[in-house]
Every structure is written in structure tokens, then in C-alpha cells.
C-alpha positions, 0 to 999 in steps of 0.5 A, spaced: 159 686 512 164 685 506 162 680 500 166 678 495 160 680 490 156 686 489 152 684 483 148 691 480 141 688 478 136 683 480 134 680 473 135 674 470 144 675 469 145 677 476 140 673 478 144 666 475 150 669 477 148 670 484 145 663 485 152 659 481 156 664 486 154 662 492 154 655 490 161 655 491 160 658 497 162 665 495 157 671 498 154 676 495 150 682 497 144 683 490 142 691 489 137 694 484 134 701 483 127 698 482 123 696 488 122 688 486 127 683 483 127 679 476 128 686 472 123 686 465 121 678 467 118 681 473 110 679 472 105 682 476 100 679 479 093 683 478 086 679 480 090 671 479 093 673 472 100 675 471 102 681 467 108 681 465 109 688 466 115 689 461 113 685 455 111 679 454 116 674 455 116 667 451 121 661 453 124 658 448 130 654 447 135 649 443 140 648 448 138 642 452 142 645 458 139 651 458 132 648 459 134 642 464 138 649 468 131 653 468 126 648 470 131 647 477 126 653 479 120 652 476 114 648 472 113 650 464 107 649 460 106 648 453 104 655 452 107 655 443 108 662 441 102 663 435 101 670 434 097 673 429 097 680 425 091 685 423 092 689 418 086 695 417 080 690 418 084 683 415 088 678 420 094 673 418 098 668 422 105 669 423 111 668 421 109 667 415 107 660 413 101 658 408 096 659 412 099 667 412 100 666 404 092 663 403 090 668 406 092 673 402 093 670 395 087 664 396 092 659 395 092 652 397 100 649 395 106 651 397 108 651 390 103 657 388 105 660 395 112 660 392 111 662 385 107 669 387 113 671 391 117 670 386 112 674 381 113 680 385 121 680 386 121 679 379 116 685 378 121 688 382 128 687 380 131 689 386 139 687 386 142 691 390 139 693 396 140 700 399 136 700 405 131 696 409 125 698 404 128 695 398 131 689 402 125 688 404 121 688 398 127 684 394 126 678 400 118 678 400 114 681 394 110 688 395 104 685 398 107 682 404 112 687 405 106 693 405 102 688 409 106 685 414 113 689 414 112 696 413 108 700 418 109 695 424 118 697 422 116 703 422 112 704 429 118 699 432 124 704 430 120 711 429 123 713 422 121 710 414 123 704 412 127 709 406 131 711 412 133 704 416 139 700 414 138 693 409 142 690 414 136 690 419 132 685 415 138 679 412 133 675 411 126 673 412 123 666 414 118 664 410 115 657 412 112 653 406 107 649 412 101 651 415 104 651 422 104 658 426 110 656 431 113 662 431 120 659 434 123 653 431 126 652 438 125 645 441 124 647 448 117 652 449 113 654 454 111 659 460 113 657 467 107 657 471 105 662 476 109 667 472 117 668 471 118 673 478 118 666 483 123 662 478 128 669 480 126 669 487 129 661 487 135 663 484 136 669 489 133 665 495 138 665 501 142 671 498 141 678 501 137 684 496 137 691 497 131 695 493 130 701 490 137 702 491 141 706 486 148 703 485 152 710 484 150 712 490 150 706 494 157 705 492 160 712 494 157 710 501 160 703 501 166 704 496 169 697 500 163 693 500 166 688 495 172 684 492 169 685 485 162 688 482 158 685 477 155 690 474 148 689 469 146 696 468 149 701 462 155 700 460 156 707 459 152 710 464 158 707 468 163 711 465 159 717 467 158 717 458 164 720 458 165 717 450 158 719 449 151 716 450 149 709 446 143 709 443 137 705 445 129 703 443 124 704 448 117 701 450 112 705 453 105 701 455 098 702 456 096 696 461 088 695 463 083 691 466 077 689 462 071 686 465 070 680 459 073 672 459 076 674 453 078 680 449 083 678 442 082 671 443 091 670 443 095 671 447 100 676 442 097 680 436 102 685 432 098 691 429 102 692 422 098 698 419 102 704 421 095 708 422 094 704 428 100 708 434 101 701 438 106 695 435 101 690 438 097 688 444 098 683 450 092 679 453 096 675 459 091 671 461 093 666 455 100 665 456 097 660 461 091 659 459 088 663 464 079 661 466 079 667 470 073 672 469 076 678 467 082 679 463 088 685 463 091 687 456 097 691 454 098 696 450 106 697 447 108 703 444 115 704 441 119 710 441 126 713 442 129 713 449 131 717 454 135 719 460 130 716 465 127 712 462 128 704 461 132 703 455 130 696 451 134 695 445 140 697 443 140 700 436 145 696 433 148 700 427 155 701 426 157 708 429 153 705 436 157 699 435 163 703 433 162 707 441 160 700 445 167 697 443 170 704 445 166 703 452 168 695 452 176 697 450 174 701 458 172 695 460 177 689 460 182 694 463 178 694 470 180 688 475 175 689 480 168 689 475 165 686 471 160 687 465 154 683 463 147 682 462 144 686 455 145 693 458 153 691 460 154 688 453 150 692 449 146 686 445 139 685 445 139 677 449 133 672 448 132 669 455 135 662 454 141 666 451 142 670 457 142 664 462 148 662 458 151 668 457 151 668 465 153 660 466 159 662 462 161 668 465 161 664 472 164 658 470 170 663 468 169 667 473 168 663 479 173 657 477 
């Protein structure tokens, strides 16, 4: 059978795209070289919890259509994302707000909180910024930055602060509130029963291949289909003939305990560079589970490689400078197209990515 779609990946863009395609009464025909569909949203189920097996994967939107399209596939909970970081043997609330400041100053008022910041800038004296380090201190004082900043940066890009470009950090939200919602979205939850069925009712009634490599599978069927939807790495498609982008991965450790409650929050960010793990995740809490024991992950961050699954994009000026050659590349095919945070080298929030692939179809499918 001939389609007049391929889409390469069953995550969150391929499966928006292929729902809108068929829609309009397109077909598609929907392959991933993993062996289950939702790419990294995929949770698995372990004894009722749902681990998100790739990442913790919190909604949160401000765009309204977003939100009203998402909820066509599934409920959502009024999960709020409040994580907390421990730092050596303190702990403090994030983002930073004035429960975070009291904690570290004994301060009370927003005007204390705001001067004790600008006392350490000041100290300081940082005017012109020539990497991450300083960026950083110029923006937050020293006591934030070593606490909160400097080893949890570290540990997510392997490399000194010294050594990291201003540019990563452009500014720093400080919340002058005792409020510890760390998205100022105004749509936020968990969809009940995990993120996998919201993706298996977008791709319901529309054929998927696992554990199906595109590059060989299209060598066998060159003719499968009219165009190609290609969500995979972009400079994997043209063999890195320009050269390999760069990427950030995570390895993690996932176990089950036998306790109702290991950390007490769903999230909690490990800042002390001692400690080799960015944070640990306890599923149960995403949905306010009751069950008897409980599943933690534990995140690793570190350089990627060939082989394994690329997370961010290093979003420096020579990588950037290579993707827009690979771009360049790609406008010039008539028969695929790219997208997805891999086809457009882009780290996307969830919201940003069903945007992105409604776009994409009301261009494409018109």
C-alpha cells in the first residue's frame, strides 16, 4: 500500500501531525526505531505508577487553543510543578521567591530580600559579563549562585561555569512572593493515567511500525510514500555529511523502593556538584498516587553519543551556524519534511510542540 504520508516518529509532532492528516482524509502510514509509541512522554506503567521513563513531563501552557486541543485526548490534574533543591544538608524552594530568599537570609519582606541582592551585585561590580559564572553572579549575588547555580549548571553541561557562554543564562526570574509555581502558565496539570494513551488516541485508527529503523526500512519501500515527515535528527538524515550537531544527554537510574514516600515532592534538583546526579524523580506525586510502594529516578547528565538518545541541543553559535547549513539542505527537498526538536534542532516545551505540528499541518495539509 502507498500512503501519502511516511511520518518517521510516534512522538508527540508526528503524532499531531498524523491525527490532523487523516482528519482531512489523508493516510499515513506512522514508524519508530523504538519498541513503543509517545517518544520521551512515553510513561510506563510499574505496580499502578507511571514512570515517565524519559523525564519528567510537566503541561503547562498559555495558549488557550493548546490546552482545549490536549484535553480532546485526555483529563488533566491540577498537578503544579513546586520543585525543591537541596544543597549539602539545606533545602530551598525554586524558583527563587521569598520563601527560597528567607530561607537563606532569615528575611521576612520582599524589600529585605531585594536589598541583600543588590548588596552582593554590588560587592561584585560586574559590568560586563564574559561567561556564565559572572553572568550569573552580576544577576543573583554569590550566595544564590554558589548554592542554586554553579554546581547544578555544571553537572547539566559537564564543563566549568568559567567555561560556559553569558548567553546561557540572559536573565534570572526572581520572584518577590512566597509562591513556589514554577510555571507562570495559566493552564498546568498531569493527564491522568500518564501521557502514553493521550498519544494512542491521536494515533488511533492510523497504522504503526515499531522497532523500525527509517533508513533501512525506506531503502526496502523507497516508494511507500508521496512525502516523508521526518522527526528524527536532521543531520543524521543527510548521513553528517556538514558534520555532527551537538547534543546533551540524560542517563537514568529508575528503581522501586519499598515505602509510601521517599522525598516528599514529585522533583528535587540536587545543586551541590559533590552529588553526581542533576535531581531525582518520585513518579507517584505527579498524580498524587496512594499506592504502597513507590519508583524513583535518578538523572545523569552527559555528553552524547552516537547511539544514544540526544535530549538538548547545544544551542551555541557554531552548532547553530551548522544546523542552518542542514536547514539550508532542507527547503530544498520537495518530497520531506522536518520537524519535531530533532528535525529543528530546538529544545520545545510540550505546548510549543503541539503548536509547532498544528502549524506545520495547517501549511502542509491546506
Amino acid at each position: 500500500m502507498k500512503y501519502d504520508y511516511l511520518i518517521v516518529g510516534a512522538g508527540l509532532y508526528g503524532a499531531v501531525f498524523a491525527h490532523e492528516a487523516k482528519k482531512v482524509g489523508k493516510t499515513c502510514l506512522v514508524i519508530d526505531k523504538r519498541g513503543h509509541i509517545a517518544g520521551n512522554i512515553y510513561c510506563e506503567d510499574m505496580d499502578g505508577i507511571h514512570v515517565h521513563k524519559y523525564g519528567a513531563h510537566i503541561f503547562h501552557t498559555s495558549n488557550k487553543k493548546v490546552w482545549e486541543y490536549v484535553n480532546q485526548f485526555a483529563e488533566f490534574n491540577h498537578y503544579v510543578n513546586s520543585p525543591v533543591a537541596v544543597y549539602k544538608d539545606e533545602l530551598y524552594n525554586l524558583p527563587f521567591n521569598m520563601n527560597t530568599f528567607s530561607k537563606m537570609w532569615g528575611v521576612k519582606t520582599p524589600a529585605e530580600a531585594q536589598a541583600k541582592i543588590e548588596e552582593q551585585r554590588a560587592e561584585l561590580n560586574i559590568t560586563e559579563p564574559k561567561n556564565l559564572e559572572e553572568q550569573a553572579l552580576s544577576l543573583a549575588g554569590r550566595d544564590v549562585y554558589e548554592k542554586l547555580i554553579k554546581g547544578y549548571t555544571e553537572k547539566q553541561w559537564g564543563r566549568p561555569c568559567t567555561e560556559l557562554p553569558a548567553f546561557i543564562i540572559k536573565r534570572l526570574p526572581f520572584r518577590f512572593m512566597y509562591d513556589n509555581n514554577y510555571f507562570n502558565d495559566r493552564y498546568q496539570g498531569i493527564p491522568v493515567g500518564g501521557y502514553t494513551p493521550v498519544v494512542e488516541k491521536m494515533l488511533d485508527g492510523i497504522p504503526v511500525k515499531l522497532n523500525t529503523d527509517y533508513f533501512t526500512f525506506i531503502k526496502e519501500n523507497p516508494e511507500i510514500a508521496d512525502k516523508t515527515l521526518f522527526t528524527g535528527m536532521i543531520d543524521e538524515f543527510y548521513g553528517y555529511k556538514l558534520g555532527a550537531l551537538e547534543y546533551r544527554t540524560v542517563r537514568f537510574e529508575t528503581e522501586k523502593l519499598d515505602m509510601e514516600n521517599y522525598q516528599g515532592n514529585a522533583v528535587v534538583n540536587y545543586t551541590d556538584r559533590e552529588v553526581p546526579y542533576t535531581r531525582i524523580i518520585e513518579h507517584k506525586h505527579f498524580e498524587f498516587g496512594k499506592q504502597p510502594a513507590t519508583v524513583i529516578s535518578r538523572e545523569y547528565s552527559s555528553e552524547w553519543k552516537p547511539g544514544i538518545e540526544p535530549y538538548y541541543p547545544i544551542n551555541d553559535e557554531k552548532n547553530n551556524e551548522l544546523f542552518a547549513r542542514y536547514r539550508a539542505l532542507a527547503e530544498k527537498e520537495e518530497k520531506v519534511i522536518f520537524g519535531g526538536r530533532l528535525g529543528n534542532y530546538r529544545y520545545y516545551d510540550m505546548d510549543k510542540v503541539i503548536e509547532a505540528a498544528l502549524e506545520m499541518a495547517e501549511k502542509e495539509l491546506a
